[in-house]
N, C-alpha and C positions, 0 to 999 in steps of 0.2 A: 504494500500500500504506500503510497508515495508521502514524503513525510516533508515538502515542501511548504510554505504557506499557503493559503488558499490566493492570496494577489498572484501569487506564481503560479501556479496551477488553473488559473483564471488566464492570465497572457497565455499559456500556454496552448489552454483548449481557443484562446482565438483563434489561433497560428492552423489548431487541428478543424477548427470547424468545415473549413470549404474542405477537407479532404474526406471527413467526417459526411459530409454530403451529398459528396460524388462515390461512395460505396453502391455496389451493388444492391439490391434486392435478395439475391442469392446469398449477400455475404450477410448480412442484416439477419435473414430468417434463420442462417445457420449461426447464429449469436444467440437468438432466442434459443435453438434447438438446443445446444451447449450449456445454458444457463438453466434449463429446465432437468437437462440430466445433473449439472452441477448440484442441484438443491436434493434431486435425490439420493448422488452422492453422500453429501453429507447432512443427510437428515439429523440425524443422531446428534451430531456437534449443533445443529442451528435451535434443536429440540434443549438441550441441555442448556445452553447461552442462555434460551427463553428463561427457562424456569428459574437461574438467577434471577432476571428480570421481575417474573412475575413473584417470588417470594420476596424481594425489596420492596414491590408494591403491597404487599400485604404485612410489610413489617413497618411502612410510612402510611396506613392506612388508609389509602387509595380507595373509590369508589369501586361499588363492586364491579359499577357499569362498565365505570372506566380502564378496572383490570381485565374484563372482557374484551375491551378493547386492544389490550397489550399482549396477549394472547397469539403464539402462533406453533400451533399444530398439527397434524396430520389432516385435519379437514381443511385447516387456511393454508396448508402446502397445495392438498389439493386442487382449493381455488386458484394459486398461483398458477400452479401446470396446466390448469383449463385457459387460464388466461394468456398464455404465452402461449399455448397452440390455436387460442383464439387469432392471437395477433398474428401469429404465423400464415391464417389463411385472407387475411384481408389484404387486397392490391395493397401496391406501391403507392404513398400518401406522397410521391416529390414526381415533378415532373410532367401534373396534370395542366393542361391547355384549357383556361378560361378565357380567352380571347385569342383568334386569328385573325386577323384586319392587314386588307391592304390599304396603306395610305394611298397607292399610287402604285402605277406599273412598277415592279420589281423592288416595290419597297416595302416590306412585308413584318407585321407586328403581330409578335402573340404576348400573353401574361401567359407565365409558368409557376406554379408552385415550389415553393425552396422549402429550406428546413430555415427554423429561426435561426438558432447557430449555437447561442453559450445560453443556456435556459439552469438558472439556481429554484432547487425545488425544497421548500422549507415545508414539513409537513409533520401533522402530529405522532400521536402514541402508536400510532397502527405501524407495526413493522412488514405487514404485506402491504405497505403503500412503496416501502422502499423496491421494492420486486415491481410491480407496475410501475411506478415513475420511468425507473431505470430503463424495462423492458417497451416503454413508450417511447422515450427518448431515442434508445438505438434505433426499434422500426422507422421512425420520422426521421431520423437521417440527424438528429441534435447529439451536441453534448450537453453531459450535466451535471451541476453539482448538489449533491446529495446533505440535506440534513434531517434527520429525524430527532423524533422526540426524546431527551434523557431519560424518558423511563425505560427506554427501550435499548439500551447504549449498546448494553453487549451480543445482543439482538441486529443489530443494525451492522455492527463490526462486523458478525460473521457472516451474514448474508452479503453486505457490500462485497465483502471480499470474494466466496462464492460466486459471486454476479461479473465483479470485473475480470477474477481469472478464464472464466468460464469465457467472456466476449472476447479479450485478448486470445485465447488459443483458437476462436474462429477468424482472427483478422482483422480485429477491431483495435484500434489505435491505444495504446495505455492510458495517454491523456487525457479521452473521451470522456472519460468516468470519473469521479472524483466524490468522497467523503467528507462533511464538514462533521465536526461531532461538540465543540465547545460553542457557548455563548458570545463569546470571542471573536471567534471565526465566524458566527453570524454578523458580527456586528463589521469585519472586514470585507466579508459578501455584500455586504448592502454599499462600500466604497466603491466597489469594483464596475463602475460603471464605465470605465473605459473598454472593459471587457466582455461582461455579461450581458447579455441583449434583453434576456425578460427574467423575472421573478415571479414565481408561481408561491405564495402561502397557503398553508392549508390549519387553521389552527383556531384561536379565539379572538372574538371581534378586538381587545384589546390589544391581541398579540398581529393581526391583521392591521389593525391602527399603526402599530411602532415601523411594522414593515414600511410603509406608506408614508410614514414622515421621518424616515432617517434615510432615505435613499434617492439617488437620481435616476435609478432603473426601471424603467417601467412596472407596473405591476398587475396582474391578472388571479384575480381570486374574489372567494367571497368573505364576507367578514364574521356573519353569521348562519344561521337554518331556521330562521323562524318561521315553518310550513303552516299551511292548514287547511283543516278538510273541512267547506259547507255542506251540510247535510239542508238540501232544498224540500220544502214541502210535497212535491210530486214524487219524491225519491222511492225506492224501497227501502223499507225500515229493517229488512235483515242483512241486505246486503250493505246498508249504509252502514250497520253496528260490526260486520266484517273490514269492512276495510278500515272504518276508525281503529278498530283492535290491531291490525296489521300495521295503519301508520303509524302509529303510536308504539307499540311495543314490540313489533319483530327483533326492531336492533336501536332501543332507546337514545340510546349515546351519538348516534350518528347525525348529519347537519340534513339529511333526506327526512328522517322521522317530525310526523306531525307534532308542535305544540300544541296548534290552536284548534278547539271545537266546535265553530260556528254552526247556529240551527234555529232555522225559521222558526219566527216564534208560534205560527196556528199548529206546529205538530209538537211543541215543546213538553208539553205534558205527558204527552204518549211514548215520544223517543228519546227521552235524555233518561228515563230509567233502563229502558234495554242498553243504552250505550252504557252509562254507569256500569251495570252488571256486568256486560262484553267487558270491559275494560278489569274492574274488579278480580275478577276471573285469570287474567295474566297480570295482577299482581300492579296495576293502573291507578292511579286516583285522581280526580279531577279537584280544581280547583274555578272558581266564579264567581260571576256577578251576584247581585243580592238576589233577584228572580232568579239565578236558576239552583243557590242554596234553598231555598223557599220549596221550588217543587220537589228539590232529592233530600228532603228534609227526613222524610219520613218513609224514605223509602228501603228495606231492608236489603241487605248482605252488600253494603256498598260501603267502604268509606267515610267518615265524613266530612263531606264537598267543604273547603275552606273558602270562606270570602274572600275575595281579593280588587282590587282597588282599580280604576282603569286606566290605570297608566302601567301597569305591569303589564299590557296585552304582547311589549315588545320581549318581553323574555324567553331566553332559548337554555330549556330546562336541562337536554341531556341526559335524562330521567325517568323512571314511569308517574311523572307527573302532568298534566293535561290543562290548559285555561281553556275557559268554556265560556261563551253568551251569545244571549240571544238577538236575532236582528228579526228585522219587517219582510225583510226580503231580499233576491238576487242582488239586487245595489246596495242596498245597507251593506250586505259581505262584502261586494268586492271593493266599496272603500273603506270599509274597516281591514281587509285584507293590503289594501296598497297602503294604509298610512301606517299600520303597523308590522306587515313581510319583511321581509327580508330580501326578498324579490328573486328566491330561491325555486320553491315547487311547492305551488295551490291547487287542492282537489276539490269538486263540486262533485256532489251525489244525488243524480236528478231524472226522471224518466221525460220528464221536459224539454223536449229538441230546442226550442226557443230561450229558455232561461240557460239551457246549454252555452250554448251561442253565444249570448252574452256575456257570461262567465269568461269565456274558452277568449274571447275578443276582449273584455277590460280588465282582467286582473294582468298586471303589468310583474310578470314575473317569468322566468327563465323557462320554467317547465310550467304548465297548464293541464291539468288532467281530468277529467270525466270515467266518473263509474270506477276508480282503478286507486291504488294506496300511491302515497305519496314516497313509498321505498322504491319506487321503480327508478328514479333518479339517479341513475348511475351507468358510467360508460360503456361497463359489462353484459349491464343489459338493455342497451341499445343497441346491443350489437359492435360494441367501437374494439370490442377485444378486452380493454381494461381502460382507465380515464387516470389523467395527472391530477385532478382535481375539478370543481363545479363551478363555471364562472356567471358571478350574476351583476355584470357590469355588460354592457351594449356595445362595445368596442373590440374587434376582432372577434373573440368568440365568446359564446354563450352558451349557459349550460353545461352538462356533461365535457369538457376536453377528453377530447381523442387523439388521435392522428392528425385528423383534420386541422386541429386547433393547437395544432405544433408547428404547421407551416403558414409561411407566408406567402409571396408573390415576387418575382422580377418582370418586364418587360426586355423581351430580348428584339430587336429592329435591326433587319437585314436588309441593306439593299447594295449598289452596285457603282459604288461613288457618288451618291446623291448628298445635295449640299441645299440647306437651306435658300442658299441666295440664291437658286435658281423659281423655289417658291414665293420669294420674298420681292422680289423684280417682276413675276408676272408672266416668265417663262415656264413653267408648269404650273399644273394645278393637282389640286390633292383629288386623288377620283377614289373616296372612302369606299370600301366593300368588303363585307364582313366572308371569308372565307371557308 
């Protein structure tokens, strides 16, 4: 592992980016291939590193959620080897033609997709984020530099290393790859803006804040997850109590999981006890406005619903905790939904095509969902293979990060000695047509 400083290992993957770029396809996917037999090489070592991990989080009293989080074995090995055989079958994300245009006889304009080039990926407790970054990074043709969460340290050491031996004996550049693992070295990654092209965080909104103002590097991420399911009056009321229980509590801790439980208020009586229950049942509790403590007041094997004030509607719990209240209608949510989102992934539960619509067209948020939990958010199951992180900013990309949202663009213009001054004088003329 390279024991350089991160400034140095940042010039350096400058120097490697365009050759980093101009890799094969072939040599790309046989990196993935390498890195997926690597991890099951040494399972054993990456299994053992964990469980330091996870017994320091249990001896600094770590949430339980969040030691689920820090978690990586034979089932998130699993998911890893899914995802890198994932990534292995999707085309080539460099070199795709979004525009052909002739300016003129023999003078010929296409935009080509590039890779970005030096992408710093800051990301939390999850040590299979460092396995997808990494395995993102190479397929898109990027370097990167790597830092994950210290709860994860010795977790992170041994799979970096796994990762980058494993790309290096396919062909891949030593430089490519690169480990941050102190506070330190974050805070020298954030300098590196003569080298680094983008900065991806993946973490908490205050740790997303620091990113954003100590840095001249661009930066692409979100800050928070504060989701939420509307349960609309036309809905069905068992499938809307299925998916609240799946947003909410499949995988608590993550930034895709519902907080928020809005619910028109003509079914309120009827449907905030089945959801209560639904929720109760995987171990859930809701918290509310004064109406909706009032009707789950009295209702048995639930909980009981805590009042909560309305300016808490922005909290991102993390937790099997839930805020809940009631609106009038499709508008009432989706401006309750936009002034308090996160602008991350909003679910509407509605047999209503029209109130659909609506929903699916103003809630001003990354991901927009109907009938479906708000866990789907995520690059794996969009098919992207595996995702760097979820962007909820309208600038380059949005949502789920893939492939896709690893490159960017050049214009490449070929012609035949052609010189402005000859358009410029009035001796030709531009004869535009799209090719």
């Amino acid at each position: 592992m390279p024991t350089s400083t991160i400034t140095e290992q940042a010039r350096q993957m400058k120097l490697v980016a365009p050759r980093m770029a101009a890799t094969s396809l072939g040599a790309r996917n046989a990196a993935l291939a390498a890195i997926a037999q690597g991890l099951q090489d040494h399972a054993n070592e990456i299994f053992a590193a964990n469980q330091l991990d996870l017994e320091a989080a249990r001896q600094n009293d770590v949430a339980p959620t969040v030691q689920k989080r820090l978690r990586y074995d034979q089932k998130k090995m699993a998911e890893s080897l899914a995802q890198l055989s994932g990534l292995q079958g999707l085309p080539d994300p460099i070199g795709k033609v979004s525009l052909h245009r002739q300016l003129d006889e023999g003078l010929v304009l296409t935009r080509v997709s590039c890779p970005i080039g030096v992408i710093g990926v800051i990301f939390e407790a999850r040590p299979d984020a460092l396995v997808q970054v990494a395995s993102l990074c190479i397929k898109s043709g990027n370097c990167a530099i790597l830092k994950g969460g210290k709860e994860t340290a010795h977790t992170n050491r041994v799979l970096f290393q796994v990762v980058h031996d494993a790309a290096v004996s396919a062909g891949i550049d030593p430089a490519a790859l690169a480990l941050a693992e102190s506070h330190a070295q974050v805070d020298e990654l954030l300098g590196c803006d003569a080298y680094v092209d983008l900065l991806i965080p993946r973490g908490s909104n205050g740790f997303v804040r620091y990113i954003m103002d100590h840095t001249h590097i661009p930066v692409m991420g979100h800050s928070s997850g504060v989701c939420h399911v509307y349960v609309d009056g036309a809905a069905d009321q068992d499938m809307a109590v299925r998916v609240v229980v799946d947003a909410k509590t499949q995988y608590p801790a993550v930034c895709n999981a519902a907080e928020t439980l809005l619910v028109q208020r003509s079914i309120a009586k009827e449907f905030l006890p089945k959801a209560a229950r639904g929720l109760a049942e995987h171990g859930a509790r809701l918290r509310g406005t004064a109406e909706v403590v009032d009707i789950l007041r009295d209702v048995e094997g639930i909980p009981a619903v805590e009042r909560m004030s309305d300016d808490e509607f922005g909290t991102e719990y993390g937790d099997y905790i839930m805020s809940c209240a009631l609106v009038d209608d499709v508008r009432q949510a989706v401006d309750h939904i936009n002034r308090w989102g996160s602008h991350h992934t909003d679910a509407i539960v509605t047999a209503d095509d029209q109130t659909a619509e609506y929903f699916l067209q103003m809630v001003d948020s990354a991901g927009v969902y109907r009938n479906c939990s708000t866990r789907f958010a995520d690059g794996y199951r969009y098919g992207f293979g595996a995702e760097v992180g979820i962007s909820t900013g309208k600038l380059h990309a949005r949502g789920p990060v893939g492939l896709d949202g690893l490159q960017t663009y050049k214009y490449r213009l070929v012609g035949h000695g052609d010189v402005v001054a000859d358009f410029a004088e009035g001796r030709r003329q531009f004869n535009f047509r799209d090719l």
